[in-house]
C-alpha positions in Angstrom: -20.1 26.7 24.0 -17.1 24.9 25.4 -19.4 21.9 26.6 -20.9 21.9 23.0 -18.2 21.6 21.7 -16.6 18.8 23.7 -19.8 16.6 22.8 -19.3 17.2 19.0 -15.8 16.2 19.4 -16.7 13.2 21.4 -19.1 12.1 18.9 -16.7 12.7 15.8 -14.1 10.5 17.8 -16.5 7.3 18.6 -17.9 7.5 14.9 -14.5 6.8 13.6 -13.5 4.7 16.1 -16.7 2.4 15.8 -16.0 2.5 12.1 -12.4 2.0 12.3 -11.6 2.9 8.7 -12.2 0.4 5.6 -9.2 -1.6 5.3 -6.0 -0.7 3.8 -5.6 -2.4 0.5 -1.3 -1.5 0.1 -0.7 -4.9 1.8 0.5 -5.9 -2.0 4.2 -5.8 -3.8 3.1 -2.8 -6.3 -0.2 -0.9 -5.5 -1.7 1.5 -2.7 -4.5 2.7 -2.2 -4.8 3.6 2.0 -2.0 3.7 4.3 -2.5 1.0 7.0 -4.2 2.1 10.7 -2.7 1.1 13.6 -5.2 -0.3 16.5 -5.7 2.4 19.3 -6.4 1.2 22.7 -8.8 1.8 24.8 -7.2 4.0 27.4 -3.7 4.5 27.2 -1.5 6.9 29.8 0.7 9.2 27.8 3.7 11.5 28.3 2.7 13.9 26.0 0.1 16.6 26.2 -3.0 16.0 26.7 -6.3 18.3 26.1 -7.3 17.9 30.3 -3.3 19.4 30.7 -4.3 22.5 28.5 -5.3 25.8 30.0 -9.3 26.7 29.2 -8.2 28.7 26.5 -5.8 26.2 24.6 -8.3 22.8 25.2 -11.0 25.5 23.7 -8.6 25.8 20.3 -7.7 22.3 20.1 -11.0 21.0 20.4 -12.1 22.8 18.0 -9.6 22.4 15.6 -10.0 18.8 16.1 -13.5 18.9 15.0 -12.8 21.1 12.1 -9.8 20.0 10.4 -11.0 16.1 10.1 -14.3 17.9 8.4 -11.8 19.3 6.1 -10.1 16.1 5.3 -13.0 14.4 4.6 -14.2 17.2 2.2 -11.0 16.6 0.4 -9.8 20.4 1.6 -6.5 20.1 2.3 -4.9 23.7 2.3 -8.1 24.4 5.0 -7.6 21.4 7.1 -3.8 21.8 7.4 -3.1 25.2 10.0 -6.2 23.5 12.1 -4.5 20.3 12.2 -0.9 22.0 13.3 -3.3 23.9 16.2 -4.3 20.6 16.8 -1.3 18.5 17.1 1.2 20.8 18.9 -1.3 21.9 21.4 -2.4 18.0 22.0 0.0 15.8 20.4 -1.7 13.2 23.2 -5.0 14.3 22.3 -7.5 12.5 25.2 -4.6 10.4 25.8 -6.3 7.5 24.2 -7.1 8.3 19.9 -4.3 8.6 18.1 -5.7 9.1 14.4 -3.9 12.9 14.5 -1.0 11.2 13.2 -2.3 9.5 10.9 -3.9 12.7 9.3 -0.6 14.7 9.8 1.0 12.3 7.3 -1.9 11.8 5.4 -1.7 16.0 5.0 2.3 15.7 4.4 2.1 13.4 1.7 -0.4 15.0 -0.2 1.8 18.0 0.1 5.0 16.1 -1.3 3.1 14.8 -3.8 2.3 17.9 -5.4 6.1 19.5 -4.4 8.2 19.3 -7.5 11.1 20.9 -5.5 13.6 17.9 -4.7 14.8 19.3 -1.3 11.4 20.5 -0.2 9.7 16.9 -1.2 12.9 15.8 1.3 11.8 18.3 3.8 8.2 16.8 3.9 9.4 13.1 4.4 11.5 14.1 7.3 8.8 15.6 8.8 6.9 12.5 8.2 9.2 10.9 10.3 8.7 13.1 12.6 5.2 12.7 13.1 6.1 8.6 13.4 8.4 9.5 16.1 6.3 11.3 18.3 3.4 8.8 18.1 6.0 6.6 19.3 7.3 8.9 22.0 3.4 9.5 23.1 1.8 6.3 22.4 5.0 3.3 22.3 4.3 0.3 19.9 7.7 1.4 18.1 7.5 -2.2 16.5 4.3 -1.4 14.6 5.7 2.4 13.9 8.7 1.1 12.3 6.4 -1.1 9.7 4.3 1.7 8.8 8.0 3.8 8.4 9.2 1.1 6.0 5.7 0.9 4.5 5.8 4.7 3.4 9.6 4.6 2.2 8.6 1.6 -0.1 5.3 3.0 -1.6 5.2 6.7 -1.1 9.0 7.8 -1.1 11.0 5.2 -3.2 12.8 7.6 -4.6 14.1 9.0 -2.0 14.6 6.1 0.1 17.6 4.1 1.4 16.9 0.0 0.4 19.0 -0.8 2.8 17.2 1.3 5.7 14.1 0.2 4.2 14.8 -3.0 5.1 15.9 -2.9 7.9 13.1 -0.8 8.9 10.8 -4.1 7.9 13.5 -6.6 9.3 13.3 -4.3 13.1 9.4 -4.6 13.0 8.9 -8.5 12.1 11.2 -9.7 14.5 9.8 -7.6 17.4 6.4 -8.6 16.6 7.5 -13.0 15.4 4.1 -14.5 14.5 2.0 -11.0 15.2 3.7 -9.2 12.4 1.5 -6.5 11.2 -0.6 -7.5 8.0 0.8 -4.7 5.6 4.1 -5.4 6.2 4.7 -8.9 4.9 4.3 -8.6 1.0 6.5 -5.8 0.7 9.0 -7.2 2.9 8.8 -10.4 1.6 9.6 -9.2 -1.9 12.6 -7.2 -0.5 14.0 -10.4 1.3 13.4 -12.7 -2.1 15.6 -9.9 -3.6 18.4 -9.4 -1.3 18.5 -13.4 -1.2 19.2 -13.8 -4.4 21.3 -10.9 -5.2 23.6 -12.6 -2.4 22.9 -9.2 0.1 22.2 -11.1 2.7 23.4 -14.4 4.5 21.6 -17.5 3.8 20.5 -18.0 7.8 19.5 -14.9 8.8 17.7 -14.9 5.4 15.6 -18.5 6.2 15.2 -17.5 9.6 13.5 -14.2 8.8 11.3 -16.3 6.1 10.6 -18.5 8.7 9.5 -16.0 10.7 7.1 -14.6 7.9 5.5 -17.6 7.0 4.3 -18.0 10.8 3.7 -14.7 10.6 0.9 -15.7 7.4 -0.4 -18.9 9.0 -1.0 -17.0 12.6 -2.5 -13.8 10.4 -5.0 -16.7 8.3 -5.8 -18.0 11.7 -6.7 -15.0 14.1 -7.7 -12.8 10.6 -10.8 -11.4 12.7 -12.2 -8.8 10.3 -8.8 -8.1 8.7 -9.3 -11.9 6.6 -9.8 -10.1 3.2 -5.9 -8.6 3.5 -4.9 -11.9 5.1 -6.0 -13.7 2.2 -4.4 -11.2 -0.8 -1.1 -11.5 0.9 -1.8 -16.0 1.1 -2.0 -14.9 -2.6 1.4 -13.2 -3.2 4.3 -13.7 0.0 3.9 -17.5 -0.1 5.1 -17.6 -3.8 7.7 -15.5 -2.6 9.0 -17.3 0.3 8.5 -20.8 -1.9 10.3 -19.5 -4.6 13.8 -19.2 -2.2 13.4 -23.4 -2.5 15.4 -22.8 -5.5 18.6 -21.5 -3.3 20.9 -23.9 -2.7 21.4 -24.7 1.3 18.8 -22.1 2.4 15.7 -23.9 3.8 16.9 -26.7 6.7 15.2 -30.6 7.3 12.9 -29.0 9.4 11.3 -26.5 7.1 11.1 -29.2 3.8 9.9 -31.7 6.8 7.1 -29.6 8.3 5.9 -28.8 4.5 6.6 -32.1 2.5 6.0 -34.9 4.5 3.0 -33.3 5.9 1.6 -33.2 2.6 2.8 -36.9 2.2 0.6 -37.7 5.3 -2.4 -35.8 3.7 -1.7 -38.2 0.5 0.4 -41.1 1.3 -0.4 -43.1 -2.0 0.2 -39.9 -3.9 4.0 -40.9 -5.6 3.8 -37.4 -7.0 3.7 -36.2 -4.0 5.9 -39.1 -2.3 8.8 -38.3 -4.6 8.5 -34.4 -3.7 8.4 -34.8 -0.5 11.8 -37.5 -0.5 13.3 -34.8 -2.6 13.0 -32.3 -1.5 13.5 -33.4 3.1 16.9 -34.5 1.3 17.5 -30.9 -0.2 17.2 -30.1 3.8 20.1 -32.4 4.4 17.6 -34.2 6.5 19.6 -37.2 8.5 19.0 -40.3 6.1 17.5 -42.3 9.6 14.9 -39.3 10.3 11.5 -40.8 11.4 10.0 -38.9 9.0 12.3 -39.7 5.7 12.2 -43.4 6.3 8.8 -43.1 6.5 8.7 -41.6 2.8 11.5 -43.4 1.7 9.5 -46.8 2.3 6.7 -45.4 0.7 8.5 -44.2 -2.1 9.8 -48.0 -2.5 6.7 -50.0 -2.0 4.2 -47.8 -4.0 6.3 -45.6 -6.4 9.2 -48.1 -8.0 10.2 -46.9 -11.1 13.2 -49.2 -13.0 16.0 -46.5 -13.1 18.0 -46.1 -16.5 20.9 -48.3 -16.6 24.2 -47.2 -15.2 26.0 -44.3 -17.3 25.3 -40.7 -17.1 21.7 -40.5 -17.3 21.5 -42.4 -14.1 24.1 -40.2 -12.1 22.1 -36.9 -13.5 18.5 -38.6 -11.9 20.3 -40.2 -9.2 21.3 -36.1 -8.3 18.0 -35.0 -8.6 16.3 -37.6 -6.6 18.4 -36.0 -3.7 17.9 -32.3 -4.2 20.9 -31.6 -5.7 19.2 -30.2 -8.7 22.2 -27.9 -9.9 24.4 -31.1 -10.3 21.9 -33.0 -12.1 21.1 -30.3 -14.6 25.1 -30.4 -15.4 24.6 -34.3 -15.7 21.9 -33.8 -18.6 23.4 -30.7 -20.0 26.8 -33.4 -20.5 24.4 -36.3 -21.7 22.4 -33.9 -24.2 26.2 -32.6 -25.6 27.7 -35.6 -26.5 24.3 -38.2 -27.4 23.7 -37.9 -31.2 19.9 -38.9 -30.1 18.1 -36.0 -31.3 14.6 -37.6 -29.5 16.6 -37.5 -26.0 18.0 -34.3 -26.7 15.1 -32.6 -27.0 13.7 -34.7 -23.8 16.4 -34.3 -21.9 16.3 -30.7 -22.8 12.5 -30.6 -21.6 13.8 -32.3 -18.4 16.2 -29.5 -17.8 13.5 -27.2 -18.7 11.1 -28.7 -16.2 13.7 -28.6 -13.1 14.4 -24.9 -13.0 10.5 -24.4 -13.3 9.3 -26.8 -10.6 12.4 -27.0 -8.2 14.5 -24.0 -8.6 12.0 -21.3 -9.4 13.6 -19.6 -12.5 11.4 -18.9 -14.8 13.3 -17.1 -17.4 15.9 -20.5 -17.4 12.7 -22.7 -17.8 11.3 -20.8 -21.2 14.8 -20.3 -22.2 15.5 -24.4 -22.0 11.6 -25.3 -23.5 12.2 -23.5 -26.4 15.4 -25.1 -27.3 13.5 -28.3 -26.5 10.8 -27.5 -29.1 13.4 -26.2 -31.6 14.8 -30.0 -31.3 11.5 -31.8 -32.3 9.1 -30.1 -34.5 4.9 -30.0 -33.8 5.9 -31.2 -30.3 3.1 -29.4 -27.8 4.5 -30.2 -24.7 7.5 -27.8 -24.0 4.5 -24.9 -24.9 2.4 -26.6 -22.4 5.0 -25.7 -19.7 5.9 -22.2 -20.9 2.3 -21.7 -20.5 2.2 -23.0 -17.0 5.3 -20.9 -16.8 3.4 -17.6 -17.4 0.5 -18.5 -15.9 2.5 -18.8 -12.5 3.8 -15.1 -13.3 0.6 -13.7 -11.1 2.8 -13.1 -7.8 6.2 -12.6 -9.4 4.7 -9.6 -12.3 2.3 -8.4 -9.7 0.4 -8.6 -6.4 -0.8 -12.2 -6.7 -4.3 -10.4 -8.2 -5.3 -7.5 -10.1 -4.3 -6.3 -13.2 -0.8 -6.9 -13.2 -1.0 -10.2 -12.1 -4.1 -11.4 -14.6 -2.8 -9.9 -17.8 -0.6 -13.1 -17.6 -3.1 -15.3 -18.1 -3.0 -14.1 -22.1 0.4 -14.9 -23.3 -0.7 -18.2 -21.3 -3.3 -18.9 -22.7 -1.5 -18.6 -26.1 1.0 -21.0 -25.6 -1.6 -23.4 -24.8 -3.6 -23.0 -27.8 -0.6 -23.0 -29.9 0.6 -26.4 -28.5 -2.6 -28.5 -28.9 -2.7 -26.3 -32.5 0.7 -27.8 -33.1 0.3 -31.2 -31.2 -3.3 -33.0 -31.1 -2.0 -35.6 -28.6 -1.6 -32.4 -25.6 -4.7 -30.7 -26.9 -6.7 -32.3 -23.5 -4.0 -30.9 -21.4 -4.3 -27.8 -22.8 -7.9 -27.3 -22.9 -7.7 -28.1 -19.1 -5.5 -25.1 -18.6 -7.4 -22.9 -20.8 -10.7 -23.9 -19.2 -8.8 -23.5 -15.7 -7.0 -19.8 -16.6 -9.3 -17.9 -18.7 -11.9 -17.3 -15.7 -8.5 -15.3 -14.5 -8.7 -12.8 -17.0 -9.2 -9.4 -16.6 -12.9 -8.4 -16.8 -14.2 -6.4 -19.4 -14.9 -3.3 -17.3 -10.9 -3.5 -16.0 -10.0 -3.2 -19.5 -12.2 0.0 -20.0 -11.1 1.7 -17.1 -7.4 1.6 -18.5 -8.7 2.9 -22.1 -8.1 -0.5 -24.1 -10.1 -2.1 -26.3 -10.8 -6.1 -26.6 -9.3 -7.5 -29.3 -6.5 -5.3 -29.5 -2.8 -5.7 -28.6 -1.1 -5.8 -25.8 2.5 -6.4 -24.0 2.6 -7.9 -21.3 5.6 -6.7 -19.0 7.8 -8.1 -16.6 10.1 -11.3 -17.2 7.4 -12.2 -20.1 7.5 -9.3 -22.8 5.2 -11.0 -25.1 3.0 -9.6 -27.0 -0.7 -10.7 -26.9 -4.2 -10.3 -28.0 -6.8 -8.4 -25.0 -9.6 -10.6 -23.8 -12.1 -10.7 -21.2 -13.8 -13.5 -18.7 
């Protein structure tokens, strides 16, 4: 009997070993689906018990209430899995000293139970145990680095409520930097949303922030490069942490010359007649303070003056404001403008100027809400005038990683209050209408299908808010 049943258990462990589990989808800022699965290794010496240690007896239990609990768990039987998988774990907690999916399933089974606990101290109760359970894989089986992540992971999805930010993060902050470029996969959108946040909201210094965004965006190439059969999570979170990580451009001496170097003028040697690209590129190495005789921004700086010569306004404030932005200083120049549009009695270059404004905090500084706010006091300056519409469409139609995941529902519902704005400014303005229809063509095959609508009980046609910094209201269509 005891033989029989070591063969069962054998074969139970190489099935989900050779299947390895489908994987985990809560790699994104706002939806889970599967916690994450460590890698076991092959063999693995361990400290803790092992079934070989166990008396005949004992290994008899445990091996059997290996076999039987996980044929629970799969059933969806909880209550009848849980006592087998205690017998399991604190006879074993090393199991054959090499699979270590017991833990997994113990917090799989501790979940589900705080889940359903309504009782505030007892839901407590099961996320310290939780812990628990982390902190004996790590006693039995090391790899605290990765144990750590998976920590964080649960205390931003699962326990929010009852999680410390700050110990959150720092949970996430311990695990990247052990691991650099190997970061685990499911821990860079959450933690790059937490580090965006704690940027902005001044909680944490400007260095250690860029270096640990630095660290994250190796951490993305590397995962895009070695993705193996992990590529479909590599290439949701290429979707969503990048936005993130971009967006901290916007912060004023937080990126250095080498990071706007090893971004921009790499681009400008991919496209070196490009002068959209030439002038981003001389920008923004200048927002890194790089050293005006770099290599690399000479380099720029003479293509910027052979290809790309524009005649600059004449001397007065309109030239100080663009002479500030041409060197990154985009705060300074927007007070430039904001001075020129205050005293000119041009309403024409108010409302450009305006736009101008409008079109800084959008494409260099990353604030949304200041961009809308500034086109719609452009448009309120010159009537039937499409283009500041144009860009508060672009502006919502960027939204996907900052209202969601980077996909999904959250992030496609965007495309509608988009997609309005566009129709409304070639509606308004004939002369944009090619634009626009280029952006409606372009968006509209983002829009939620017609079976994610059904599955959320909403009807085509019908209205709809769309959340976030948005809150517009909008009419439901498919793709």
């Amino acid at each position: 009997m005891k033989e029989v049943k070591i063969i069962v258990l054998g074969f139970a462990l190489l099935a989900f070993v050779s299947c390895g589990g489908k994987t985990a989808t809560a790699i994104v800022e706002d939806t889970v689906e599967e916690i994450p699965v460590i890698e076991e290794p092959v063999e693995l010496l361990t400290p803790c018990t092992t079934l070989s240690q166990l008396s005949s007896g004992d290994r008899d239990e445990a091996e059997t209430a290996f076999v039987l609990y996980r044929d629970f768990i799969k059933t969806g039987d909880m209550a009848q899995a849980f006592p087998l998988w205690k017998t399991a774990y604190n006879l074993a907690p090393g199991a054959n000293g090499r699979i270590q999916y017991h833990y997994d399933d113990g917090i799989k089974l501790y979940t589900d139970l705080f889940k359903k606990e309504t009782d505030k101290a007892q839901k407590q109760a099961y996320i310290d145990t939780v812990m628990m359970i982390y902190d004996k894989r790590a006693e039995c089986f090391g790899n605290e680095a990765t144990i750590k992540g998976r920590k964080a992971f649960d205390y931003y999805y699962n326990f929010y409520e009852y999680s410390d930010a700050d110990k959150t993060f720092n949970l996430f902050k311990e695990s990247v930097e052990a691991k650099g470029k190997d970061a685990d996969y499911f821990v860079i959108n959450p933690f790059s949303k937490l580090l965006h946040d704690r940027v902005v909201e001044g909680k944490i210094g400007k260095s250690e922030g860029a270096k640990l965004a630095v660290l994250l965006d190796q951490a993305i190439s590397n995962g895009l490069a070695t993705c193996g059969n992990k590529c479909e999570a590599w290439y949701i979170i290429a979707d969503y942490a990048p936005n993130r990580l971009e967006s901290l451009e916007g912060v004023d001496d937080f990126y250095d010359c080498d990071y706007y170097s090893n971004k921009y003028y790499t681009q400008f040697q991919e496209n070196p007649n490009d002068c959209e690209i030439i002038e981003l590129a001389y920008r923004r190495m200048l927002r890194g303070k790089c050293d005006i005789n770099d290599p690399r921004l000479l380099e720029v700086k003479n293509a910027k003056d052979q290809n790309c010569y524009t005649a600059p306004p004449p001397v007065g404030p309109l030239r100080q404001a663009f002479d500030k932005y041409s060197t990154g200083d985009y705060k300074g120049a927007i007070v430039l403008f904001e001075n020129f549009i205050d005293k000119t009695t041009d309403v024409e270059k108010k409302a450009k100027y305006t736009l101008v404004i409008a079109k800084i905090y959008y494409g260099d500084i990353k604030n949304f809400a200041s961009a809308r706010k500034y086109a719609r006091e452009a448009a309120k300056l010159k009537s039937n005038w499409g283009e500041p519409y144009i860009l508060i469409g672009k502006l919502y139609a960027s939204s996907g990683p900052l209202c969601g995941p980077g996909r999904g529902w959250d992030s496609q519902v965007v495309t509608w209050p988009a997609i309005d704005k566009f129709q409304y400014a070639k509606k308004i303005d004939p002369s944009v209408a090619g634009e626009a229809n280029k952006w409606i063509n372009t968006y509209s095959q983002y829009m939620p299908s017609r079976e994610d609508i059904f599955q959320r009980g909403i009807k085509e046609g019908s209205t709809f808010t769309v959340p976030c910094w948005i809150n517009e209201t909008t009419k439901v269509r498919v793709k």
